[in-house]
MMTF fields as JSON, N, C-alpha, C and O atoms, coordinates in Angstrom:
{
  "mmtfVersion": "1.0.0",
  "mmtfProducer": "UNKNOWN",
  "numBonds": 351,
  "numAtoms": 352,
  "numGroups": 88,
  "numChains": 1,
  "numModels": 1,
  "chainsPerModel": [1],
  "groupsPerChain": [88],
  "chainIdList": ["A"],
  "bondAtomList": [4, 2, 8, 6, 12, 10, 16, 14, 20, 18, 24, 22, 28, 26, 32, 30, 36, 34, 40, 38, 44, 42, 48, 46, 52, 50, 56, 54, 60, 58, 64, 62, 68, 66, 72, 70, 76, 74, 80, 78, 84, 82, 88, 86, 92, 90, 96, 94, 100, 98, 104, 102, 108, 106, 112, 110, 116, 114, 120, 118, 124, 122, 128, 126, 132, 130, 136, 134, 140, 138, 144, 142, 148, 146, 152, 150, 156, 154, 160, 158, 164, 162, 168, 166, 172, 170, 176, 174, 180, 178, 184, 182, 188, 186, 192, 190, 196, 194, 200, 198, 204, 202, 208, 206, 212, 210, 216, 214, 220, 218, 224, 222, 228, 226, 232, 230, 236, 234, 240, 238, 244, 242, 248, 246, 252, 250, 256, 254, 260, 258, 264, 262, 268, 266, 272, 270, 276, 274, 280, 278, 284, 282, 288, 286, 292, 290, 296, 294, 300, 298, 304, 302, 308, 306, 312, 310, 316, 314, 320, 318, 324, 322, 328, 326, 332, 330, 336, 334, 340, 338, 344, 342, 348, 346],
  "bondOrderList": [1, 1, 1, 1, 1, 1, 1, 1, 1, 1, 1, 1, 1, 1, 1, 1, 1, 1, 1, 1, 1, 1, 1, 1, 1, 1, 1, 1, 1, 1, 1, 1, 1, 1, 1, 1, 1, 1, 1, 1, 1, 1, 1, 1, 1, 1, 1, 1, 1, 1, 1, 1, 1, 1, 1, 1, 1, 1, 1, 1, 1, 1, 1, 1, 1, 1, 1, 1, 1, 1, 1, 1, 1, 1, 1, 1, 1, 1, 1, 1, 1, 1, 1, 1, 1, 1, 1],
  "groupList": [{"groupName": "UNK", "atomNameList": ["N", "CA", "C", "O"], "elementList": ["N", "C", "C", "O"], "formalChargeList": [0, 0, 0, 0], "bondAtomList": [1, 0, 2, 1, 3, 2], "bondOrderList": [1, 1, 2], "singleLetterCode": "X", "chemCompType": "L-PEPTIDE LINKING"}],
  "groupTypeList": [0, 0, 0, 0, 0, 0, 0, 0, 0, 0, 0, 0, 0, 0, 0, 0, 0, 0, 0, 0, 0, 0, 0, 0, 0, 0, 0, 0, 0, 0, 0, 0, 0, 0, 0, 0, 0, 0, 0, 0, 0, 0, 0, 0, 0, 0, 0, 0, 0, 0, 0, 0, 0, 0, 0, 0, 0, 0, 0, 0, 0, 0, 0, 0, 0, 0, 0, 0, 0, 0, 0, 0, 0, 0, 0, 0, 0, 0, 0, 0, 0, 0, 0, 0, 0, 0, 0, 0],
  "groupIdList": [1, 2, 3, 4, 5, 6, 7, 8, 9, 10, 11, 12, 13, 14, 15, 16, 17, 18, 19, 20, 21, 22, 23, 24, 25, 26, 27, 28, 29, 30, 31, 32, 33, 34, 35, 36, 37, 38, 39, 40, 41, 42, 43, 44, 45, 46, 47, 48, 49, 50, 51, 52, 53, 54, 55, 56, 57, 58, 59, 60, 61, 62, 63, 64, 65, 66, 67, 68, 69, 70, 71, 72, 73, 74, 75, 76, 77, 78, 79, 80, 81, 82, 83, 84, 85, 86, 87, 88],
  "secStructList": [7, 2, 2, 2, 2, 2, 2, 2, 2, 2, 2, 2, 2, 2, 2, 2, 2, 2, 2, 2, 2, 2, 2, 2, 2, 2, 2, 2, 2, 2, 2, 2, 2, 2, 2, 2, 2, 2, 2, 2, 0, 0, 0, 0, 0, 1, 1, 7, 7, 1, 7, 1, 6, 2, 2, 2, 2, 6, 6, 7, 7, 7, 7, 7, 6, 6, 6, 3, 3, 3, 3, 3, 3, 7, 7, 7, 6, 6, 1, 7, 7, 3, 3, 3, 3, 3, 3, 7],
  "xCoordList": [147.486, 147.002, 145.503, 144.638, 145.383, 144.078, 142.672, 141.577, 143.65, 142.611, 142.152, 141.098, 143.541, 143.362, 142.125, 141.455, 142.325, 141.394, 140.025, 139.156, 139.704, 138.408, 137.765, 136.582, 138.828, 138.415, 138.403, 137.743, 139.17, 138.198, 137.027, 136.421, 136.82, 135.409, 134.609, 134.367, 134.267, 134.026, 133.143, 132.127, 133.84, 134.253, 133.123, 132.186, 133.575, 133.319, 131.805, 130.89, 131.933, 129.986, 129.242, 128.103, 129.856, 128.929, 128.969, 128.086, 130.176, 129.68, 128.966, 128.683, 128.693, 127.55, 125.99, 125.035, 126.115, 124.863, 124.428, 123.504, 125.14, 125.375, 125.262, 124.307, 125.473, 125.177, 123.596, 122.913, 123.217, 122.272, 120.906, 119.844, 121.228, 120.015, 119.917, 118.825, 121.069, 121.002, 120.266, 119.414, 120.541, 119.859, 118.786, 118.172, 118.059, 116.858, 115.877, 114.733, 116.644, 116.08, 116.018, 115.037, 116.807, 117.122, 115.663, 115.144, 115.385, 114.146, 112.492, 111.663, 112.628, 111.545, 111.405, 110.345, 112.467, 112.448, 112.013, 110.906, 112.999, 111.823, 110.519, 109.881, 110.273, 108.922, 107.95, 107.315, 108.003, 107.455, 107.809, 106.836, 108.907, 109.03, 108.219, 107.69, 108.039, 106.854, 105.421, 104.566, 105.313, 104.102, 103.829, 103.142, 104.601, 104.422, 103.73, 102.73, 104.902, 104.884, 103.549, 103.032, 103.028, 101.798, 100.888, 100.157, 100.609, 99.418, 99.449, 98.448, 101.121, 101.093, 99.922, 98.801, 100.95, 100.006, 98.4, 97.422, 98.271, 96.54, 95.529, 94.32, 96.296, 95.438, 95.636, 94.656, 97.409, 96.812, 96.065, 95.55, 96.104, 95.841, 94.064, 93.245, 94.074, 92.649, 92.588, 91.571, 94.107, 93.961, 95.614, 96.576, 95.572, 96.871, 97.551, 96.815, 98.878, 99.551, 99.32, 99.024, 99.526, 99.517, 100.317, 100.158, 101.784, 102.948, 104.298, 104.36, 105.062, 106.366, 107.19, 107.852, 107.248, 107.605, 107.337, 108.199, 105.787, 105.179, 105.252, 104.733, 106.111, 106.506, 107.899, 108.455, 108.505, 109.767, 109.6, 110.338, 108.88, 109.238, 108.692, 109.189, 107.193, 106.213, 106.983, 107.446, 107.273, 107.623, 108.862, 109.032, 109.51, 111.252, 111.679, 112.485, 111.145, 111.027, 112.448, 112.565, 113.308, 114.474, 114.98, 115.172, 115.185, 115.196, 116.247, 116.351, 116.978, 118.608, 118.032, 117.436, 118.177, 117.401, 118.981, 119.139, 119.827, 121.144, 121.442, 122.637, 120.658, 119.761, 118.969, 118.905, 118.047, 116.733, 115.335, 115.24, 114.779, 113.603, 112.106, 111.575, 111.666, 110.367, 109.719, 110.152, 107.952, 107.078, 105.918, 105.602, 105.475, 104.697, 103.13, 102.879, 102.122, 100.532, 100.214, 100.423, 99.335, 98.221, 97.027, 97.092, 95.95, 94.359, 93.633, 93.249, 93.496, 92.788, 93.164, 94.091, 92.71, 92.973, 92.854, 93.402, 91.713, 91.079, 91.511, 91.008, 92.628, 93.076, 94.295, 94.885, 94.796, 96.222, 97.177, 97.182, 97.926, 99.022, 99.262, 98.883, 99.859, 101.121, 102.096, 102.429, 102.711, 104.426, 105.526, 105.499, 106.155, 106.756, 108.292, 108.519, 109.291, 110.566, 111.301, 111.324, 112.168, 113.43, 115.141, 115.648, 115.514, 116.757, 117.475, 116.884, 118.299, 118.844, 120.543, 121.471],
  "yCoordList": [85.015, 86.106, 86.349, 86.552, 86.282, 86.26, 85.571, 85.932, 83.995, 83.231, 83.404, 83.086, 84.117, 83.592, 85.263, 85.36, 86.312, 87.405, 87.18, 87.675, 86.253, 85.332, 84.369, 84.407, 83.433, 82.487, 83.557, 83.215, 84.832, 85.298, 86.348, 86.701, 86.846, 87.499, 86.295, 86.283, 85.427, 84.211, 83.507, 82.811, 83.918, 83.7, 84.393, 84.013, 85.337, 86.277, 86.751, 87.348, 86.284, 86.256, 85.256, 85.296, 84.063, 82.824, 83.24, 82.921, 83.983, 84.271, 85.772, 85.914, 86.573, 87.461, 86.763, 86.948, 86.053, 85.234, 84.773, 85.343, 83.473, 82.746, 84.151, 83.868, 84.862, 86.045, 86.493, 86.376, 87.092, 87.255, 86.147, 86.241, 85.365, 84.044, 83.888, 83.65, 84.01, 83.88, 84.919, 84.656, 86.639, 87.162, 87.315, 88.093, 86.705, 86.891, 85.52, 85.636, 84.509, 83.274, 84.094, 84.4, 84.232, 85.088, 86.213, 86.219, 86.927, 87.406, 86.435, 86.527, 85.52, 84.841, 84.271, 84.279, 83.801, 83.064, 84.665, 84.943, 85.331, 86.321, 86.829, 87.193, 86.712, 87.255, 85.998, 86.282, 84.845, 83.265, 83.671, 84.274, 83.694, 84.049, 85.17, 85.118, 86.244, 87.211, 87.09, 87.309, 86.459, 86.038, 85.043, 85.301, 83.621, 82.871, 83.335, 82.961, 84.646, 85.405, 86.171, 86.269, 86.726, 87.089, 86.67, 87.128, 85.19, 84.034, 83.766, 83.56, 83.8, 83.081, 84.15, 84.101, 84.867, 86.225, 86.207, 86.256, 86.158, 86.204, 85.295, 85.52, 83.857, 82.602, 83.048, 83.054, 83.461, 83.347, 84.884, 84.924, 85.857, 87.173, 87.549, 88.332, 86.643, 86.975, 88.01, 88.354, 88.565, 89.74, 89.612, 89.083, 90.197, 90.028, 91.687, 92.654, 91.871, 92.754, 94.038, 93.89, 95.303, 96.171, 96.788, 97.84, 96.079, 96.731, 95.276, 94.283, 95.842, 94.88, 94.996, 94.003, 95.993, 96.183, 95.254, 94.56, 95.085, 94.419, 92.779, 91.902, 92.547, 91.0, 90.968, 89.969, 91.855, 91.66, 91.889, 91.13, 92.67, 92.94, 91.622, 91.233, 90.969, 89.813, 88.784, 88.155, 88.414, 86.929, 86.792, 85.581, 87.1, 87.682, 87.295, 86.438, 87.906, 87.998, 89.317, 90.37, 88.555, 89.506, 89.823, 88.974, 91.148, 91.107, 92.243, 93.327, 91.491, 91.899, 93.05, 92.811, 94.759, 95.997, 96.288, 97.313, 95.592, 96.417, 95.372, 95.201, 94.714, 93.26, 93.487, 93.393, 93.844, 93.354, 95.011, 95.567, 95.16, 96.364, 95.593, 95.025, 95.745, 95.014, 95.79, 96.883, 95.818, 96.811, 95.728, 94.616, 96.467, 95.565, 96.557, 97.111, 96.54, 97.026, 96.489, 95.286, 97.037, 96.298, 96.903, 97.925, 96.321, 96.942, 97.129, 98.192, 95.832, 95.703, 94.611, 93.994, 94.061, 93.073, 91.603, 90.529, 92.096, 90.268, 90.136, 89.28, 91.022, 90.686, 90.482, 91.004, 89.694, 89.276, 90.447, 90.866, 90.86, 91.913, 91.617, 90.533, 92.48, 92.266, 92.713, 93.878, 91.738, 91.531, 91.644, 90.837, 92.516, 92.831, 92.996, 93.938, 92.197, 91.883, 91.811, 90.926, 93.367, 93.329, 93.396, 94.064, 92.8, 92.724, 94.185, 94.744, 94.77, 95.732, 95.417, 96.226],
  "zCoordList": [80.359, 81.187, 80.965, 81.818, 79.593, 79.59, 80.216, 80.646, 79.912, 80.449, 82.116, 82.666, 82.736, 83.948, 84.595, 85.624, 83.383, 83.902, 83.652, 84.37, 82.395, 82.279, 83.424, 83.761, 84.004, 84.986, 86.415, 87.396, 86.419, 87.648, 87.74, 88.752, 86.165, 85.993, 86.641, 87.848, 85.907, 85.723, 87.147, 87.145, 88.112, 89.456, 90.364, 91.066, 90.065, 90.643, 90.089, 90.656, 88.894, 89.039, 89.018, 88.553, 89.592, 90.028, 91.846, 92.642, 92.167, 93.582, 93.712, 94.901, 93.19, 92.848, 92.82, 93.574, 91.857, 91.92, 93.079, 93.659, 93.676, 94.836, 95.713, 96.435, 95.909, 96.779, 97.007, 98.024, 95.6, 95.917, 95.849, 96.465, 95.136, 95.484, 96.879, 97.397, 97.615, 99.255, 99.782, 100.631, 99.238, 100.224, 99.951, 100.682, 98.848, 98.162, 99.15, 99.589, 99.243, 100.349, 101.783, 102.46, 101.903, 103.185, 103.797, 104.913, 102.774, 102.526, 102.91, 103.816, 101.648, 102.144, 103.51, 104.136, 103.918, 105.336, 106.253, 106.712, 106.296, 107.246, 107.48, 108.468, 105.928, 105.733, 106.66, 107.676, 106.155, 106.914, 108.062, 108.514, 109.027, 110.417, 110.83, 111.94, 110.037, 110.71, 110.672, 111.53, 108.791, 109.374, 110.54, 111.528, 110.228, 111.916, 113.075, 113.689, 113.24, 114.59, 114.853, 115.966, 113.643, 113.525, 113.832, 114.71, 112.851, 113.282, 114.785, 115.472, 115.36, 116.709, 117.985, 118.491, 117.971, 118.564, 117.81, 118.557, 116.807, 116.948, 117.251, 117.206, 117.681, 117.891, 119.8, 120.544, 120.413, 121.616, 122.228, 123.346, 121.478, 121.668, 121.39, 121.87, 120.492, 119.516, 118.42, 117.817, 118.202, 117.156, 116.517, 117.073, 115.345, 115.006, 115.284, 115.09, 115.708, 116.032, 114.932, 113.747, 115.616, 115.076, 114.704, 114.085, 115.108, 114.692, 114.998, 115.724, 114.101, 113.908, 115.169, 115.469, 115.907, 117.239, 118.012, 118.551, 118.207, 119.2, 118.852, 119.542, 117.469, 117.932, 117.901, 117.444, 118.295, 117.935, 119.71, 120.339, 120.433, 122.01, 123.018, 124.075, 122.101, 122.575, 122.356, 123.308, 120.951, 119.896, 120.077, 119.94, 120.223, 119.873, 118.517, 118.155, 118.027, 116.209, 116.354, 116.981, 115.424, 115.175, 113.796, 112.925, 113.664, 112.051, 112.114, 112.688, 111.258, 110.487, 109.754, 108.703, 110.349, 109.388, 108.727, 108.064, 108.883, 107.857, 106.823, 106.582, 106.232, 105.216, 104.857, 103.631, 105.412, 104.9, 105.562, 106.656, 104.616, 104.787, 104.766, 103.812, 105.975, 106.449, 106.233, 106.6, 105.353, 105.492, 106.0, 105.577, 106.986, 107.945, 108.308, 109.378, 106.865, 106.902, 107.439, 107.28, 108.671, 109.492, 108.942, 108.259, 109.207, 108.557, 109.841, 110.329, 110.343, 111.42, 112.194, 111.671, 113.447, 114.317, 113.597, 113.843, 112.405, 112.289, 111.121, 110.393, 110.635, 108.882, 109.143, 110.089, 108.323, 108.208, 107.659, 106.501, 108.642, 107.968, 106.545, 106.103, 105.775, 104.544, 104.64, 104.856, 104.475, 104.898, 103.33, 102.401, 103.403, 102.383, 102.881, 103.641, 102.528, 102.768, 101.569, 100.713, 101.68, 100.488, 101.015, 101.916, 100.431, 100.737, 100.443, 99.52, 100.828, 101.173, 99.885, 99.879]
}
């Protein structure tokens, strides 16, 4: 009995892990997709967006908000946002 309550702790926190290493990847890849979306809009726009809205309505940049919390600083047109993506 024992062993078998060991082999599913056991279990159950290699898929914990495996959980969150995913939503932690999961993360970076969005963050890369917004910036993308960013660069894209400022090469054909001439400025980079002023809001996460406006590539999600322009780019069709889509982001999973019951996952993942986007903080999306703009400065100005000719600076590259900072993109800050945590998993939820």
């Amino acid at each position: 009995m024992a062993l078998v309550v060991a082999l599913a702790t056991a279990a159950f926190g290699i898929f914990s892990a495996v959980r969150a290493n995913a939503r932690e990847q999961g993360a970076v890849a969005l963050r890369d997709s917004v910036l993308v979306a960013a660069k894209q809009c400022c090469a054909i726009e001439g400025s980079y967006p002023s809001s996460l809205e406006y590539l999600e309505q322009k780019y069709g940049l889509t982001i999973n908000e019951d996952d993942y919390v986007v903080s999306y600083e703009w400065f100005a047109g000719n600076v590259m946002p900072s993109v800050v993506v945590t998993p939820q």
